[in-house]
C-alpha positions in Angstrom: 0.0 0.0 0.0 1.3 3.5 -1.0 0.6 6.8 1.4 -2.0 9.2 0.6 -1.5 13.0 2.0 -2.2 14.3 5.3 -1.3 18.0 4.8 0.1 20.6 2.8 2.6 23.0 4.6 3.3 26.5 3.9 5.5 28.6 5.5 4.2 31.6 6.6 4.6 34.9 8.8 1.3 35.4 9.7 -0.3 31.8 9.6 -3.7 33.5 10.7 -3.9 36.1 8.2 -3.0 33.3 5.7 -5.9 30.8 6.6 -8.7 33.5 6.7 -7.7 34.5 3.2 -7.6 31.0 2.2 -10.5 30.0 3.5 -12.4 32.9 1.0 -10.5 31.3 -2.1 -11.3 28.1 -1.3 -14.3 26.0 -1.2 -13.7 22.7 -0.3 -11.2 23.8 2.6 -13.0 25.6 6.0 -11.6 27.2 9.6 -11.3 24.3 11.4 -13.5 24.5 14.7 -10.9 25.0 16.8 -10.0 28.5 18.0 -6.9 30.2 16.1 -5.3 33.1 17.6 -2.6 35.9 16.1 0.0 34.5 18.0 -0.2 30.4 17.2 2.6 29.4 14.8 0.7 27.0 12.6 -3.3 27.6 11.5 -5.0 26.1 9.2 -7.8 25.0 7.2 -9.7 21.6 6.5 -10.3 20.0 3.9 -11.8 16.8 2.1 -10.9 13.5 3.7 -9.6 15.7 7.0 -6.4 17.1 5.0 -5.4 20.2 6.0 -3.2 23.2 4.4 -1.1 24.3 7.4 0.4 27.8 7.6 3.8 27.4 9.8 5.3 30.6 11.2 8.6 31.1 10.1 11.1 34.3 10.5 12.0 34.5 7.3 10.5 36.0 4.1 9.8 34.0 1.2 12.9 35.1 -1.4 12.2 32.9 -4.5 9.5 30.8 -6.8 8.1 28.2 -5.0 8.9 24.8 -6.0 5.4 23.3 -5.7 1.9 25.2 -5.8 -1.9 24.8 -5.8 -3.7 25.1 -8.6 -7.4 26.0 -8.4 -9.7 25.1 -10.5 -13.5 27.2 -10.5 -16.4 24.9 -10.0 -19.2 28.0 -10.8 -17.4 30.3 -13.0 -15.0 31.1 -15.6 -11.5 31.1 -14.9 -11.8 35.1 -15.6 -14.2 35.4 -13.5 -11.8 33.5 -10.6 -8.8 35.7 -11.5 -10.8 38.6 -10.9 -12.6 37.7 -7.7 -9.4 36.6 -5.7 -7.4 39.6 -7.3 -10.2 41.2 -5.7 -9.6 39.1 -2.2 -5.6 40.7 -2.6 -4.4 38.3 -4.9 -1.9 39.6 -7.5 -0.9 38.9 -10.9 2.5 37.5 -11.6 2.5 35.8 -15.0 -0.9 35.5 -17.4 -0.7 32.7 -19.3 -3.9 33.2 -20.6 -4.9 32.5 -24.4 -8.4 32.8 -25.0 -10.3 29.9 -23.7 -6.6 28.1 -23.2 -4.1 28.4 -20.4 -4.1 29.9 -17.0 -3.0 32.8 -14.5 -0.5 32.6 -12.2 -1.2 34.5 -9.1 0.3 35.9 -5.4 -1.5 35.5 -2.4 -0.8 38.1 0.3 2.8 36.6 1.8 3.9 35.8 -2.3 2.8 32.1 -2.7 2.3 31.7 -6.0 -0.7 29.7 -7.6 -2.2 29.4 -10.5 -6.4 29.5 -11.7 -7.2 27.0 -14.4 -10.0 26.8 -16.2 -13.4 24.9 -15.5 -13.7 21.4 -15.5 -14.9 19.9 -19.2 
């Protein structure tokens, strides 16, 4: 038997201000019940089959491209439409690769985690 994923880490230095903002980009990932506060070092948010994407306070500021990154995919509009509500959440653009109905947009979140929005399923 192979492993399956328990949780995505991020570092982060404000793991609170990351998970609310998350949690208004993403639909299948909620606050979890349990009370988070400005000062914990790791929040996060939980998802389907109880994964979780973990913020993790570290000192440091994120310097270069991350290696590995979400990629979201809208479930109840276009993939313009996306880009512009989470620009709108404080998202911004870094790279549009964008070609009509082809291709996608790479985006920021608030600390400079890139990710990128895809277009609808089918």
């Amino acid at each position: 038997m192979a492993s399956r994923t328990a949780n995505f880490c991020i570092d982060s230095a404000n793991p609170l201000s990351q998970v609310r903002w998350w949690a208004q980009v993403l639909e299948d990932f909620r606050l979890p019940d349990a009370e988070l506060g400005p000062d914990d070092d790791e929040c996060w948010l939980v998802g389907p089959g109880g994964r979780e994407i973990i913020f993790i306070r570290v000192p440091e500021p994120k310097t270069v491209k991350n290696r590995m990154h979400m990629c979201l995919r809208p479930t109840d509009r276009s993939r313009d439409e996306e880009v512009e509500r989470v620009l709108g959440l404080g998202a911004t653009l870094v790279d549009d690769l964008r070609k009509g109905d082809k291709g996608w947009a790479v985006l920021a979140d608030p600390e400079g985690n890139e990710f990128c929005v895809l277009t609808p399923a089918g």
